[in-house]
ZAMARGU-4260 file (C-alpha; in steps of 0.2 Angstrom, whole numbers, plus 5000, padded with zeros to 4 digits):
<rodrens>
0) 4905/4997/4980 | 4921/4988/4974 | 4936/4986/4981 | 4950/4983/4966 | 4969/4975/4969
5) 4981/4985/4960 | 4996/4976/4969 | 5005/4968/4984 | 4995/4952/4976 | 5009/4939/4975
10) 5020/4950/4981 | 5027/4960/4996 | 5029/4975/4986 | 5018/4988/4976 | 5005/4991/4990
15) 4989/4998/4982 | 4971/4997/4984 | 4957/5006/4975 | 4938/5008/4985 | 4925/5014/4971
20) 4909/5019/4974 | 4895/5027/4964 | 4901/5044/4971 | 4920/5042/4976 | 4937/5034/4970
25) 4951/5032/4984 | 4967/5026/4984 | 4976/5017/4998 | 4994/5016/4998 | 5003/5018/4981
30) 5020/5010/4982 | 5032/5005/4970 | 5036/4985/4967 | 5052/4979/4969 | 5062/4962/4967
35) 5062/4953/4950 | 5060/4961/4933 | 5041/4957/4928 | 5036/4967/4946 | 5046/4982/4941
40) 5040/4983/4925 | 5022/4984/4935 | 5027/5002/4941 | 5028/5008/4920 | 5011/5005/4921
45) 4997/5015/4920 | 4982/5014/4933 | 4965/5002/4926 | 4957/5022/4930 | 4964/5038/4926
50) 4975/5046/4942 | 4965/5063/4940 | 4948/5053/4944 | 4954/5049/4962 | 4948/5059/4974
55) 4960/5054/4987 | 4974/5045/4993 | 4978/5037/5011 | 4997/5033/5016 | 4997/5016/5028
60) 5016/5021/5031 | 5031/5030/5022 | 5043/5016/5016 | 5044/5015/4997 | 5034/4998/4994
65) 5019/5007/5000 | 5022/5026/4995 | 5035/5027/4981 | 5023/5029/4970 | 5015/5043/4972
70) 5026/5057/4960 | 5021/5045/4945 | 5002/5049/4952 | 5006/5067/4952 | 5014/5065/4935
75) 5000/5057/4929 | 4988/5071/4934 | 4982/5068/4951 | 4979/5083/4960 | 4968/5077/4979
80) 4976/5076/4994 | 4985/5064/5001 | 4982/5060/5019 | 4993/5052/5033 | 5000/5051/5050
85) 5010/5067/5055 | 5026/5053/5056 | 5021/5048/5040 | 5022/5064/5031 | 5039/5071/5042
90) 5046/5054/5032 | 5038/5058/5017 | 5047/5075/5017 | 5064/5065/5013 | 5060/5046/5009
95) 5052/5053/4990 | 5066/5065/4986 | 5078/5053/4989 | 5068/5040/4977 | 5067/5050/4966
100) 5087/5057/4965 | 5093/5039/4966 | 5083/5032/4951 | 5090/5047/4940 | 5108/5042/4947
105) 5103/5025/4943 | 5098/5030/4926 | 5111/5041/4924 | 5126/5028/4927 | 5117/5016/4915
110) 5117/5030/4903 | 5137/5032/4907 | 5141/5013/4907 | 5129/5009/4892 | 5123/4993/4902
115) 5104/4996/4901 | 5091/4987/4887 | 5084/5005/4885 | 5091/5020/4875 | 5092/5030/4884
120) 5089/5025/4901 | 5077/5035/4911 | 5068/5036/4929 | 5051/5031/4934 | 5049/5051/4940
125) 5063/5066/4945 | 5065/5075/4961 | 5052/5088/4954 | 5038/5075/4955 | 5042/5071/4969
130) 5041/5088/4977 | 5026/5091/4969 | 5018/5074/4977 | 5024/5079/4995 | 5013/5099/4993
135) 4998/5087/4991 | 5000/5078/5011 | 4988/5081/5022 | 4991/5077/5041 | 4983/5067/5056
140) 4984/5062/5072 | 4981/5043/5075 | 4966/5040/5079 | 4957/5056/5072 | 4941/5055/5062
145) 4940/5066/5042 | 4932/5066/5030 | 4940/5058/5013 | 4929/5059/4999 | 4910/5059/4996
150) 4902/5048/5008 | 4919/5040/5015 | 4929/5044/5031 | 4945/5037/5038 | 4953/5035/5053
155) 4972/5030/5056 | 4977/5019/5069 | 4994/5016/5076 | 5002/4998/5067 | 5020/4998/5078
160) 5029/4993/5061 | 5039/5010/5058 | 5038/5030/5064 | 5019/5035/5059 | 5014/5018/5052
165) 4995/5014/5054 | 4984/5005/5049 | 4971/5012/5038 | 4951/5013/5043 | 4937/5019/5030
170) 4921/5019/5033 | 4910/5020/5017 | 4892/5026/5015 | 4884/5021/4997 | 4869/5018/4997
175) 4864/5007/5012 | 4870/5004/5028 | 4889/5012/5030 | 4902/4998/5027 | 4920/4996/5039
180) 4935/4991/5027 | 4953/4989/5038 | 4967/4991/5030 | 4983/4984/5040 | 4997/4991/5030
185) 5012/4983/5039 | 5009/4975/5055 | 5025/4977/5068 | 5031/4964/5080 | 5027/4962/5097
190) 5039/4970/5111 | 5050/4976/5100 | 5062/4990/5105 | 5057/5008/5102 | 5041/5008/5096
195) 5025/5001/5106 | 5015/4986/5100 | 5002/4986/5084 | 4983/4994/5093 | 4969/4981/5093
200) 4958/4980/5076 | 4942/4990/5077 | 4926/4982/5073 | 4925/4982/5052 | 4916/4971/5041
205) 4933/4969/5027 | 4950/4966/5034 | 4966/4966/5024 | 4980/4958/5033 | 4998/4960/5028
210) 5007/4943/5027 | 5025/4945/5024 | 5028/4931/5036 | 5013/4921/5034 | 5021/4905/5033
215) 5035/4907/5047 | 5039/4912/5065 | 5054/4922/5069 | 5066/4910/5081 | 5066/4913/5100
220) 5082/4921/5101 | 5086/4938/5107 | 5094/4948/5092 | 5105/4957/5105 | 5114/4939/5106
225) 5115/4935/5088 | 5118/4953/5086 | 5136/4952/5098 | 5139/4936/5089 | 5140/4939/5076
230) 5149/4959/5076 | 5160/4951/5087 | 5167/4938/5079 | 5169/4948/5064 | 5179/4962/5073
235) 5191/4948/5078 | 5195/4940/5062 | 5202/4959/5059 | 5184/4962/5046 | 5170/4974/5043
240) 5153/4970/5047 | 5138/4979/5034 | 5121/4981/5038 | 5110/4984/5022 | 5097/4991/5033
245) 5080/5003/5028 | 5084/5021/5036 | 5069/5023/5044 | 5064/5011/5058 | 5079/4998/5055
250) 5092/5008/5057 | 5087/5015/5073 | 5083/5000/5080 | 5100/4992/5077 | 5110/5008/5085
255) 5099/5008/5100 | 5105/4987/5099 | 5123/4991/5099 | 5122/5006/5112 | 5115/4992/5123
260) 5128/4981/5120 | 5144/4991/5121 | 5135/4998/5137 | 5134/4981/5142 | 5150/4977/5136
265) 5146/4964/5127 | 5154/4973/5112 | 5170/4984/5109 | 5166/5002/5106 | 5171/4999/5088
270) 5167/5013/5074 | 5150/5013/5069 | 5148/5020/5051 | 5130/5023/5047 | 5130/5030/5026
275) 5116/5037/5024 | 5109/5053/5022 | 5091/5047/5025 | 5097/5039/5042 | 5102/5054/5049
280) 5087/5063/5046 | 5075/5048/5050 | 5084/5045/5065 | 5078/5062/5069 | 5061/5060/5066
285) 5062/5045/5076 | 5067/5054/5090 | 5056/5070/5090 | 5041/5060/5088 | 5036/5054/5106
290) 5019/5046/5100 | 5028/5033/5094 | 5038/5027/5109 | 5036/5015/5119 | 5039/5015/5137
295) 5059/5012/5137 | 5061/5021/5126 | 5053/5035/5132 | 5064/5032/5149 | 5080/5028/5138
300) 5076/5045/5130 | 5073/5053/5147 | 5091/5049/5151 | 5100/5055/5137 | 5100/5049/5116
305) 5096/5033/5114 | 5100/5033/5094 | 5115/5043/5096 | 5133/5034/5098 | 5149/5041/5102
310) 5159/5030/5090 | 5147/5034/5075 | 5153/5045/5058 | 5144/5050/5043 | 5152/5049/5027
315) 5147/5068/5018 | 5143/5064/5000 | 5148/5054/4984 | 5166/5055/4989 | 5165/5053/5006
320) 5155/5038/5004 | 5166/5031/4991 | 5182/5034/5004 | 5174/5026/5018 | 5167/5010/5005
325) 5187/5006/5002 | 5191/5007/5022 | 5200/4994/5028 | 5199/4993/5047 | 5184/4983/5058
330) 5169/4993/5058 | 5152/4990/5058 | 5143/4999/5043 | 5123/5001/5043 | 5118/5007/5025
335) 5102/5008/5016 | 5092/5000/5006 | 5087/4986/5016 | 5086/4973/5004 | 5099/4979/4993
340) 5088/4985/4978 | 5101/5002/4978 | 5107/5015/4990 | 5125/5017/4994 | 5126/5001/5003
345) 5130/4995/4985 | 5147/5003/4984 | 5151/4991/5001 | 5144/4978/4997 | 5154/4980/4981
350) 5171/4983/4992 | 5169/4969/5004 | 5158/4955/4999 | 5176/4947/4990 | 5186/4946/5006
355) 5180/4931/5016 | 5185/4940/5034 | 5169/4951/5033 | 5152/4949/5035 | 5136/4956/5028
360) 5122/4955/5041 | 5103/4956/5036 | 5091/4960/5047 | 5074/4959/5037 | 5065/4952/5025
365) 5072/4951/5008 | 5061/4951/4994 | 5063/4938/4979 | 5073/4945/4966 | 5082/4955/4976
370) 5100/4956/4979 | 5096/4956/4996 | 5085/4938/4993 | 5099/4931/4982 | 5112/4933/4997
375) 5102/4926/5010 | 5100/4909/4996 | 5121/4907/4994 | 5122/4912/4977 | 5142/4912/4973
380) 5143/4931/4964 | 5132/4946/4965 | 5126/4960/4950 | 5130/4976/4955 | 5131/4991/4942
385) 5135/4979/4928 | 5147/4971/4935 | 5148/4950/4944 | 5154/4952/4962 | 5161/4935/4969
390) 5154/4930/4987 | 5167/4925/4999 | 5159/4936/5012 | 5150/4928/5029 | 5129/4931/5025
395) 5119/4930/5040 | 5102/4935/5043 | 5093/4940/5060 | 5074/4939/5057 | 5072/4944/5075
400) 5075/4961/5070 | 5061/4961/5057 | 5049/4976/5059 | 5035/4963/5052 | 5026/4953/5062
405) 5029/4933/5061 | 5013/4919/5056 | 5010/4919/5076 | 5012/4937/5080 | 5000/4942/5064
410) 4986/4928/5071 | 4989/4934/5090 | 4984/4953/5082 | 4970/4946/5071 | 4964/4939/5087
415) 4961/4957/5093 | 4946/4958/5083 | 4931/4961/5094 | 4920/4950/5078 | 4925/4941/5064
420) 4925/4951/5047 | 4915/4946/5034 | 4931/4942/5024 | 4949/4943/5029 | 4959/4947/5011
425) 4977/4942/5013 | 4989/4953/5006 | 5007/4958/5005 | 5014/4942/5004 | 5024/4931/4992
430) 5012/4916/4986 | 5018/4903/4999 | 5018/4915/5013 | 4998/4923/5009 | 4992/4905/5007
435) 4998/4898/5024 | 4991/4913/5032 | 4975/4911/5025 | 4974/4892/5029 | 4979/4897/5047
440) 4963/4910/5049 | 4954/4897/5040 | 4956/4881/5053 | 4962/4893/5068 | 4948/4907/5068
445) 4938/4900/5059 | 4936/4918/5049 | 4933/4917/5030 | 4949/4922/5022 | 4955/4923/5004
450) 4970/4928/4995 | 4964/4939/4981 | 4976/4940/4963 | 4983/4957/4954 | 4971/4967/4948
455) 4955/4957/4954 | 4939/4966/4958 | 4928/4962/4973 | 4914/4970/4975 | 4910/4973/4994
</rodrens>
């Protein structure tokens, strides 16, 4: 039985796993990398095995790091299903087209503007593999046993980090006595709004643990303060405030913020602009499904629609996006991708980062090699399609809106293990990041913890 790293290894991107046995290959996660060139070149990469030789694959959650990959699979000749948590697949259903349309936009507008190295450019997959991938989804309910592949079941198990997020429990029979791998996927944040708090770790004799803040604790303040600080001071020096934020789960959770605060009054009832198609219909989602509320949220819904705000517009297509980008009047604009890889926050970022009144607000974590990551370190201009865009923008970050648990949060949920694991693989993490969690399990668990490398095999 081997267990095989195929990515988030040095990274936070590309989740991937591979468990072989003598009878079975499965997949867990197969997401795209992101960030600096020498990851994205990872996703032009074929599998070490051939797609059609894996049985099946499980989906941890639906955010592109851990499912965009899946049309290349399909294009590559996988055929099995692919399970995951009925929020996971309603995600699914628009979180691939949407990948898929915006690298052929991307491709496309190189093509148009001549700036890319390749001739001609082309996307990782169309909006046809894409569609093909989401036919192969099979859906649970958390916490419900199947069967995955000869001799291996799964369960999924609630993870609080985004609607239908879990983490991912096999349980494989090769030979001897059944063996209990945990799969973490991404770990959510304690008493965070909306959705309810990660579920205790089962018993398993593997553990892979997520560790996107390994090596730092979010700051005691409440976002809602940093949140009316910083939208308000903005509004008053006559500028626009953007929010590069992912459409599902960050998004949601920063209107129910503001409906809070102009409730409150702590804020005017500015124009909110969220741009961006995947928002809408997340946001949605979101709401419909109750299993992943928590107990406010549930009464905030009881009373009327939480993620719904009077003040909000949504720009209908290129030219209405392109129109509200060249606005001039204080607002606050929440546009996707989170860490500013691509999306339509690109055509704001592009308007407003040269005007020193406004702000851009980030309110997760921000990959290295990002543009999102370059913002956050003060560089002075910005590539976007081609072009240098000077900084004279305010950059702030909020890392108490993270839908990732911090160092102390990730230990206070490894602590819910009823027994030690045999070993405690940290993943997902940027090198400094993986190793101080491991150190901290090491000395404060006292659990044997490693931090496994790209394409590593271990056999379990």
């Amino acid at each position: 039985m081997k267990l095989k790293f195929l990515g988030a290894t040095g990274t936070v991107t590309g989740s991937k796993y591979l468990v072989e046995t003598s009878r079975a290959r499965v997949l867990v996660d197969h997401g795209l990398f992101q960030g600096h060139k020498q990851l994205r070149e990872r996703n032009w990469t074929p599998l070490p095995v051939e797609a059609k030789s894996i049985d099946a694959v499980l989906a941890t959650h639906a955010h592109v790091d851990h499912i965009g990959g899946l049309p290349l699979l399909v294009r590559e000749g996988f055929r099995g299903p692919i399970h995951a948590s009925t929020g996971t697949h309603d995600v699914a259903q628009f979180i691939l087209p949407d990948s898929a349309r915006l690298q052929e936009e991307d491709a496309a507008y190189a093509n148009r503007k001549g700036f890319s190295k390749h001739s001609p450019a082309r996307p990782l997959y169309d909006e046809k593999d894409a569609r093909r991938a989401l036919q192969l989804f099979v859906r649970w309910r958390y916490r419900q046993s199947f069967g995955v592949a000869p001799g291996i079941t799964a369960e999924l198990i609630p993870a609080g980090h985004i609607v239908g997020s879990t983490h991912v429990l096999l349980t494989v029979e090769d030979g001897g006595a059944p063996v209990r791998i945990l799969f973490s996927g991404d770990v959510g944040p304690y008493d965070a709004p909306i959705l309810p708090d990660p579920s205790a770790i089962p018993a398993c004799d593997y553990l892979l643990v997520e560790s996107t803040y390994g090596n730092r604790e979010h700051e005691a303040v409440d976002p809602r303060d940093e949140l009316a600080e910083r939208i308000g001071e903005t509004i008053r020096r006559g500028g626009r405030v953007v929010i590069p934020a992912f459409a599902v789960g960050r998004t949601q959770e920063v209107l129910y913020l503001i409906n809070e605060l102009v409730e409150q009054g702590r804020l005017p009832p500015v124009p909110v602009i969220v741009d961006s198609p995947m928002a809408e219909k997340a946001t949605q989602v979101v709401t419909q499904h109750a299993e992943d509320h928590d107990e406010e949220m549930r009464e905030r819904a009881r009373s009327g629609a939480p993620l719904s705000y009077r003040k909000a517009s949504f720009p209908r297509g290129r030219r209405g996006s392109s129109a509200s980008a060249r606005g001039k009047r204080p607002a606050i604009v929440i546009s996707a991708s989170g860490m500013a890889t691509g999306g339509r926050v690109l055509n704001y970022l592009r308007a407003l980062l040269p005007d020193p009144r406004n702000t851009v607000l980030l309110t997760g974590f921000q990959a290295a090699g990002t543009r999102g990551r370059r913002l956050q370190d003060g560089e002075s201009t910005i590539k976007i399609h081609g072009e240098w865009i000077p900084v004279h923008a305010r950059v702030a970050m909020i890392h108490r809106l993270s839908a990732h648990a911090d160092r102390h949060q990730l230990l206070r949920w490894l602590r819910t293990a009823p027994q030690p694991p045999k070993t405690t693989f940290v993943v997902h993490g940027e090198p400094e990041a993986a190793t101080a969690l491991r150190d901290a399990i090491e000395t404060e668990l006292r659990w044997q913890a490693v931090v496994p490398e790209y394409l590593q095999d271990v056999q379990l």
